[in-house]
C-alpha positions in Angstrom: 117.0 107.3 71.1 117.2 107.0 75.2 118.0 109.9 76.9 119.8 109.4 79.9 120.4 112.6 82.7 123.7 112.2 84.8 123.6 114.1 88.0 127.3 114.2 89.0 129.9 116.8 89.9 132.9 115.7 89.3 134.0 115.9 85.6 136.3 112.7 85.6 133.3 110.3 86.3 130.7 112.1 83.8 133.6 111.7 81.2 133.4 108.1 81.6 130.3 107.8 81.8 129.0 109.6 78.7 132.2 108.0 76.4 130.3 104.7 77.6 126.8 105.9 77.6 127.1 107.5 74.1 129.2 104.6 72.4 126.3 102.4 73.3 124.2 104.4 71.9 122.6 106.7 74.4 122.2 110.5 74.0 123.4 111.9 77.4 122.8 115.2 79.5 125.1 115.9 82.8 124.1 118.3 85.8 126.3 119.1 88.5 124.1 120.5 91.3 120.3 119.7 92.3 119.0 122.9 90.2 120.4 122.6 87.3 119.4 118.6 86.8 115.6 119.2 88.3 115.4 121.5 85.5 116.3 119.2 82.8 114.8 116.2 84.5 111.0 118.0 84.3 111.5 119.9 81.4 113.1 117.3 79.1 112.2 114.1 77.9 114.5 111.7 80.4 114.1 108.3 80.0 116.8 107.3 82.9 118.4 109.2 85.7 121.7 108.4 87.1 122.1 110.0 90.3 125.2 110.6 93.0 124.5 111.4 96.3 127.0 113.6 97.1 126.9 116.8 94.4 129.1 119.4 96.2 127.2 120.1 99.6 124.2 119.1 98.5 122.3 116.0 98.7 121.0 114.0 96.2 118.4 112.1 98.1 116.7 115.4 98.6 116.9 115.8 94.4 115.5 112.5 94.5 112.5 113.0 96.7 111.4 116.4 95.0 111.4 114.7 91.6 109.5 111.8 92.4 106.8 114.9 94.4 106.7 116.5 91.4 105.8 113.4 89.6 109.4 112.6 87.4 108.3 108.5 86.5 111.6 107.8 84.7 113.7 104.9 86.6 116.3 106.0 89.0 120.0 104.7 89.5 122.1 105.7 92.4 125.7 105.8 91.7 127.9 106.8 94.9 131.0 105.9 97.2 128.4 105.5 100.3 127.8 101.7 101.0 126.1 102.3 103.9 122.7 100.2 104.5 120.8 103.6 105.7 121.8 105.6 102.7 120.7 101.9 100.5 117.6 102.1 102.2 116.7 106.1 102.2 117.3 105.8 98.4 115.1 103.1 97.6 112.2 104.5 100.0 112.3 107.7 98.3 112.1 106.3 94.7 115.0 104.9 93.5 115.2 101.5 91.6 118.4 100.7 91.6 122.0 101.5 93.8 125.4 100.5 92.4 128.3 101.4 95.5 131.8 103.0 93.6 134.0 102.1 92.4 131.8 99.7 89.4 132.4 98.4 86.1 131.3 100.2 82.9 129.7 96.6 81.9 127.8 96.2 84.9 126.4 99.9 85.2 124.9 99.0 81.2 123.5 95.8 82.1 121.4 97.5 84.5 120.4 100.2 82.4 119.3 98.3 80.1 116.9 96.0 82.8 115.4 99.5 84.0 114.7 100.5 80.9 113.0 97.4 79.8 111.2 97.4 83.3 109.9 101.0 82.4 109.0 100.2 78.9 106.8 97.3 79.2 103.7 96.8 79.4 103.1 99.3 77.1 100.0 101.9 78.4 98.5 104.8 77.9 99.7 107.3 79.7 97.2 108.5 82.8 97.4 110.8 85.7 95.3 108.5 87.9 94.5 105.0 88.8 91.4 103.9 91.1 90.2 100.9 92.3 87.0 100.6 94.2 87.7 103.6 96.5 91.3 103.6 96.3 92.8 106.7 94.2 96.1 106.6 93.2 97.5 109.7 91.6 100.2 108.9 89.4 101.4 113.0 89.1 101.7 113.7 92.7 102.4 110.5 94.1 99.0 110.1 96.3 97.0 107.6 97.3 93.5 107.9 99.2 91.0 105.7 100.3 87.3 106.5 101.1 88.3 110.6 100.4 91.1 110.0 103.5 94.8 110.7 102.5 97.0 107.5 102.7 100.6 108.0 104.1 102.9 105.1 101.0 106.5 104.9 101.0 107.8 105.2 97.5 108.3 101.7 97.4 104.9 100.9 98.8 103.4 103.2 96.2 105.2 101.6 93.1 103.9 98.2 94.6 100.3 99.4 94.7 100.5 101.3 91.5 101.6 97.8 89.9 99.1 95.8 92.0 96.4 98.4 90.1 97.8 98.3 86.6 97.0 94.6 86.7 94.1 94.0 88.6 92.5 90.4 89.5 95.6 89.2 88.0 98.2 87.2 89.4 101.4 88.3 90.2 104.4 86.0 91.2 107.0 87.2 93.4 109.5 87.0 91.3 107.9 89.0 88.6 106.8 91.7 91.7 110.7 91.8 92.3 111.5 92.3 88.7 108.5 95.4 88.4 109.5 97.2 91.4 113.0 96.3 92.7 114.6 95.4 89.7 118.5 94.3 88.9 120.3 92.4 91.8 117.7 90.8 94.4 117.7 87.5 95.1 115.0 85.0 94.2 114.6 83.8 97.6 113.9 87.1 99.1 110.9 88.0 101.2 110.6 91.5 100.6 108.0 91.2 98.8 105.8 89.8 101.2 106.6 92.7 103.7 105.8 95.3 101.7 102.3 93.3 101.0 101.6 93.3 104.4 102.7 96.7 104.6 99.7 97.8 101.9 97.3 95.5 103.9 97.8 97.2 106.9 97.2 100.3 105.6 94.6 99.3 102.9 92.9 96.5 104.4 93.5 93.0 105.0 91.5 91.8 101.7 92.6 93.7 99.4 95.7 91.9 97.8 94.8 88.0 98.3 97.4 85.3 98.2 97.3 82.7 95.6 99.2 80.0 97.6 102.4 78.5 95.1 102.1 81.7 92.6 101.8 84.5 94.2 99.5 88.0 94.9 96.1 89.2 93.2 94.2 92.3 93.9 91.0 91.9 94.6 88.3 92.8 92.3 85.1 91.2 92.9 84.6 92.1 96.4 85.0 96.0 95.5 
């Protein structure tokens, strides 16, 4: 069954949430406070995080960015009051793949649940600790990426991009499906974010490394390498 870790403290909301959770068939774990839930998140089998940002003086963005350092893979979703764009944006840079503002509906929360989770789960691989391609070394367990032996300084965002880019190489990727693999629930079609974050890698990675397939999309490059 999925297990599903919910970082909150305050004891009305992880009420709800695990009557919902656990009546759809999820088993459920709650931590209040940053040290109790990094525990269980590296030392139990957690297939979903739900995450608030506020846990009692603490801040769960920093919970968020030493998982993802340590190398916690499982998809992250931030519930909280903030609404802010800044807080929208730290969140995602630092690894999460989805934010849902308070006050939200049971129903919506589950729906995307269950598109992370079906996100995470497919393709199904093999587990590895690294990725390479031509002298690019991506390492999946503390979230580095070098090129030519030098280190390479990713966003969260622009690492899950690359690590996706990698898993499929000399393959093309449309947009739309590069939206669905590493944004997930909730952006629009017509967004360009994409794009930026492509240009982002080439910047950093070189310009002919991800090509553009004009009218479908992006393929990483394989046959100059």
């Amino acid at each position: 069954m999925t297990h599903i870790l919910i970082v909150e403290d305050e004891s009305r909301i992880i009420t709800f949430l695990e009557k919902g959770l656990q009546a759809s068939g999820f088993i459920t774990t709650p931590a209040m406070n940053c040290a109790e839930a990094t525990a269980i998140a590296l030392d139990s089998n957690i297939d979903l995080l739900l995450l608030d940002l506020s846990l009692s003086g603490q801040n769960g963005l920093d919970l968020l960015k030493n998982l993802r350092g340590q190398g916690f893979q499982a998809p992250v979703i931030i519930l909280t009051a903030r609404n802010g764009i800044e807080d929208k944006v730290a969140g995602f840079e630092l690894g999460a793949d989805d934010y849902l503002t308070k006050p939200f509906r049971f129903e919506e929360l589950l729906v995307r649940i269950q598109a992370r989770l079906r996100t995470s789960q497919v393709p199904s691989e093999p587990k590895v600790s690294r990725l390479t391609h031509g002298d690019i070394v991506l390492d999946l367990r503390t979230r580095r990426v070098s090129a030519g032996g030098e280190l390479i300084d990713l966003s969260a965002r622009e690492f899950t991009l690359l690590e996706t880019f990698m898993r499929h190489p000399d393959q093309v990727l449309s947009r739309q499906h590069l939206l669905d693999l590493v944004w997930g629930y909730g952006h629009e079609p017509g967004s360009n974010v994409v794009d930026v974050y492509v240009g982002y890698l080439r910047k950093k990675l070189g310009g002919n490394l991800i090509q553009t397939e004009r009218g479908m999309g992006y393929r990483l490059v394989t046959s100059s390498l």
